[in-house]
Each structure stands twice: as C-alpha cells, then as structure tokens.
C-alpha positions as CSV (number, residue, x, y, z in Angstrom):
1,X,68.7,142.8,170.1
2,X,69.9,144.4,166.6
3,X,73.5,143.8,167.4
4,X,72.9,139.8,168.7
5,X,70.6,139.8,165.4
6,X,73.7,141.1,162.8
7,X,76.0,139.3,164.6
8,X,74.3,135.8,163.9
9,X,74.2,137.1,160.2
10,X,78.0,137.7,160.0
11,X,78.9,134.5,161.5
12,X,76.3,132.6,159.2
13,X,77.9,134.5,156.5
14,X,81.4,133.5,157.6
15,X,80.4,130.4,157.9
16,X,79.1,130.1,154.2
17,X,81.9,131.8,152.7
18,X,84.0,129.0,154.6
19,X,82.2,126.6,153.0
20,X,82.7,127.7,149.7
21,X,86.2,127.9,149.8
22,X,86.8,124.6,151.3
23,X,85.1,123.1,148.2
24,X,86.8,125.2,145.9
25,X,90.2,124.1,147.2
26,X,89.3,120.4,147.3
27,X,88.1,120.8,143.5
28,X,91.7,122.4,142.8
29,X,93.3,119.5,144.9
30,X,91.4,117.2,142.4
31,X,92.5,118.4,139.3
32,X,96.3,118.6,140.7
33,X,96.2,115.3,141.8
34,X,94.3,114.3,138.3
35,X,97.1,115.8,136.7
36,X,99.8,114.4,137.8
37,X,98.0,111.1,138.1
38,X,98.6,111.3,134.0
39,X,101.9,111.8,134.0
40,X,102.7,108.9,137.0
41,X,100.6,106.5,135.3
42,X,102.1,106.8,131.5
43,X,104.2,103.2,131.8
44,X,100.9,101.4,132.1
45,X,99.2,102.8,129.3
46,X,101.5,101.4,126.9
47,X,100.1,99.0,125.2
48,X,100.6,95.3,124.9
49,X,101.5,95.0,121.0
50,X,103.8,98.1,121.4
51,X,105.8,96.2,124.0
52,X,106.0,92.7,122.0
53,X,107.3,95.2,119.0
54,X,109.7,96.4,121.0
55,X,111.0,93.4,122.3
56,X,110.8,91.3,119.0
57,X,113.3,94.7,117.5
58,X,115.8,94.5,120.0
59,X,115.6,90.8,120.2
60,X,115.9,90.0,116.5
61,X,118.2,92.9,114.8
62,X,121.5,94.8,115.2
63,X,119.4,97.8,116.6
64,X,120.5,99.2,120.0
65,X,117.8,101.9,120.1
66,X,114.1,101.0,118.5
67,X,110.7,103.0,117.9
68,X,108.6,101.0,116.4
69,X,105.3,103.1,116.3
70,X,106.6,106.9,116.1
71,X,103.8,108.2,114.8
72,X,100.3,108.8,116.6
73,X,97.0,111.0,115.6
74,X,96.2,112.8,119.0
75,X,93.5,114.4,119.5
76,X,93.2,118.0,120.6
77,X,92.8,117.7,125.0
78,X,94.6,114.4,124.7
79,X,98.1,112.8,124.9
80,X,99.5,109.5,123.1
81,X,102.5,107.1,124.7
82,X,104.9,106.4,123.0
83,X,108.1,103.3,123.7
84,X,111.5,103.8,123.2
85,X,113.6,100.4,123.2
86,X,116.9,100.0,124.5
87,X,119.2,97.3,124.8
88,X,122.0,97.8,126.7
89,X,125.1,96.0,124.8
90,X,128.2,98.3,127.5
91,X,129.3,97.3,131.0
92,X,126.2,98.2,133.5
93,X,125.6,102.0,133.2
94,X,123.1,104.8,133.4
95,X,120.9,105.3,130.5
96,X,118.5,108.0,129.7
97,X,116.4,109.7,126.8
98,X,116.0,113.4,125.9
99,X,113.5,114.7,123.9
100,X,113.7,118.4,122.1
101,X,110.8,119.8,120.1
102,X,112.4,120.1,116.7
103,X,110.0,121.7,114.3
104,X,106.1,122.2,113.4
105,X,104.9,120.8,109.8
106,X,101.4,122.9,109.3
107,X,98.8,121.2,106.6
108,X,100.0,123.7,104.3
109,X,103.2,121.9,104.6
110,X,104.9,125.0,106.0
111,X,107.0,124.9,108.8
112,X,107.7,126.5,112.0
113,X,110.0,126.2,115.2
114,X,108.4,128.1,117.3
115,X,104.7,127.2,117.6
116,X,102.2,128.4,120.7
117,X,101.2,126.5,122.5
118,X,103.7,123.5,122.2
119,X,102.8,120.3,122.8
120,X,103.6,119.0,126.6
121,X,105.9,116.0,126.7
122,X,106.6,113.7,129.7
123,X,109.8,113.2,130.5
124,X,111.7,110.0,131.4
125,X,113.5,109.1,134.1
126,X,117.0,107.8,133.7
127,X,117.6,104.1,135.0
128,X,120.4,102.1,135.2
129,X,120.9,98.6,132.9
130,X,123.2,95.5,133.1
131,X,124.7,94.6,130.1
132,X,122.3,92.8,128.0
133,X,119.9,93.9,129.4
134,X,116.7,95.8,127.8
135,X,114.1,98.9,128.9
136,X,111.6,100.1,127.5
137,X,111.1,103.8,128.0
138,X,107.8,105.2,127.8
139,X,107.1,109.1,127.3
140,X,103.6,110.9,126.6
141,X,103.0,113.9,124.4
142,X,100.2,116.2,125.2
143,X,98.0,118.3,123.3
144,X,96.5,121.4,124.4
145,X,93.6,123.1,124.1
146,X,94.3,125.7,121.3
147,X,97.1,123.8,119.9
148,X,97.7,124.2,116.1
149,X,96.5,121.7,113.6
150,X,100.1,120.1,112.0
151,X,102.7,117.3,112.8
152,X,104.6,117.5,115.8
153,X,108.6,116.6,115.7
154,X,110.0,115.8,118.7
155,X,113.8,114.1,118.6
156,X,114.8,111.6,121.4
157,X,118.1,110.9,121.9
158,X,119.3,108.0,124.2
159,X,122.3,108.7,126.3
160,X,124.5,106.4,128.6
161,X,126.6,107.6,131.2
162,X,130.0,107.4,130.1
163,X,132.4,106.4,133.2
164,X,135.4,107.5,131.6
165,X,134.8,111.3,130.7
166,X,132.1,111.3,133.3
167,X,129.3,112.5,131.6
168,X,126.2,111.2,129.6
169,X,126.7,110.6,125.8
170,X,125.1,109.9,122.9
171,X,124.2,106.3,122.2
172,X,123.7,105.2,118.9
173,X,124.7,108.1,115.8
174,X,120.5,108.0,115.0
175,X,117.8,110.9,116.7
176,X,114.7,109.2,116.8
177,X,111.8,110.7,115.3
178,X,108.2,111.0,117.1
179,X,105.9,112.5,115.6
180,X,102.2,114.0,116.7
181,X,99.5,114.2,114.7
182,X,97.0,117.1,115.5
183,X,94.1,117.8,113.2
C-alpha cells in the first residue's frame, strides 16, 4: 500500500513539474514572438507627416537621399523609427542602406566609440527600384535597459548595386546622420 501510495505522489509530482514548464516555455514563446513582432512591424509605425516630408523632399529638390527628421528623444526600454528617402534617378537597380554606430556624445560633451550597451538598430532590407521611382526606408533604433544617458550617432549610407563592377556602391557623396537621444 506504501509503494501504490508514493507512487501516486511521484506521478502527481511529475505531473506538476510538467505543468510548470509548459507555461514557462509558452511565456518564453511570447516574448520571442513579442520581439520580433517589433522589429516586423517597424514600416507601419512610421508616421504619416514623416512620410509626406519625405515625399514633398524628393519630390521638390535635387536631393537623391533625404532625412528629414534625424533626430529623436528615445526613452530608455524604447525605440524610435526613423525614414530614409530615396529616389532612384539610374536604370532599375538594387538599393540598400547601411547603418554603422559612429560615436557616443555624453552630456558632458565627451565622446566615446565604444559605449556598453549600444543601442540596437533594425536593419533594412535591400529592394529593388525602377528609375524614378522612390522608397522610403524605415529603420528603428532601440534603447536598452542600462544604456548610457548621451546622443547616439549612427551613419546610413544608401548604396545601389552597381551592374558594371558588380558590387553595391555608394549613392550620393553624403552619410546621413541619425541621431538618438537618451536621457
């Protein structure tokens, strides 16, 4: 009778421990699937009068490559989206944009290169454009927890896919500035 009785025990307790881990799994399923929700859904977070900025630029000037809003306040935890304009004035070709942490600017106005944590930035996928035709590109940066108080640099670059020496090169002559305020 003591052996059916501790056996009923261990199964319950099987059981239980089962239990547990299923809902600890499906809570890390969640935040994976929260997580890269972010990064998916970026294009549709930009806003409305970003867009119409964009588009008024490229429409109006001499300017292949716009930002019109480079600079954001992001709050520690958070992430802002930023646009990057393009309007494709070659034959039909790949076009991309690179971003590269360039430097830290701390309140103190010091700087450094190598910050920890950095902030996390999106990237962008490359897409193909007719001639005349324009893209906006849209990229997030993200602000960890324990990130230090300063403006962000990060350079974009836009690229095309040059045919002819079969590789990507640089647009326009201009790196593009974004910058991230933490505080």
């Amino acid at each position: 009778m003591s052996n059916r009785r501790s056996a009923i025990e261990l199964s319950a307790n099987i059981i239980v421990v089962i239990i547990i881990a299923m809902v600890v799994f499906g809570i890390g399923l969640k935040l994976v699937f929260q997580a890269l929700d972010t990064g998916i859904n970026i294009k549709n977070e930009l806003d409305q009068q970003t867009r119409n900025e964009i588009v008024r630029q490229l429409t109006a000037g001499q300017e292949k490559v716009v930002v019109p809003f480079d600079t954001y306040k992001i709050d520690v935890g958070d992430s802002a989206v930023y646009g990057v304009g393009v309007l494709n004035v070659l034959n039909e070709t790949e076009f991309k944009v690179e971003l590269v942490f360039n430097k830290l600017i701390r309140p103190d106005k010091t700087t450094t290169a190598s910050p920890n944590p950095l902030p996390t930035f999106f990237e962008i996928d490359a897409r193909t454009l007719k001639k005349h035709e324009r893209h906006i590109f849209t990229t997030a940066i993200g602000v960890a927890r324990g990130t230090e108080p300063g403006t962000y640099v990060v350079d974009a670059t836009v690229f095309y896919y040059d045919t002819v020496a079969g590789e990507f090169a640089r647009y326009d002559d201009r790196v593009h500035k974004l910058f991230a305020v933490v505080e």
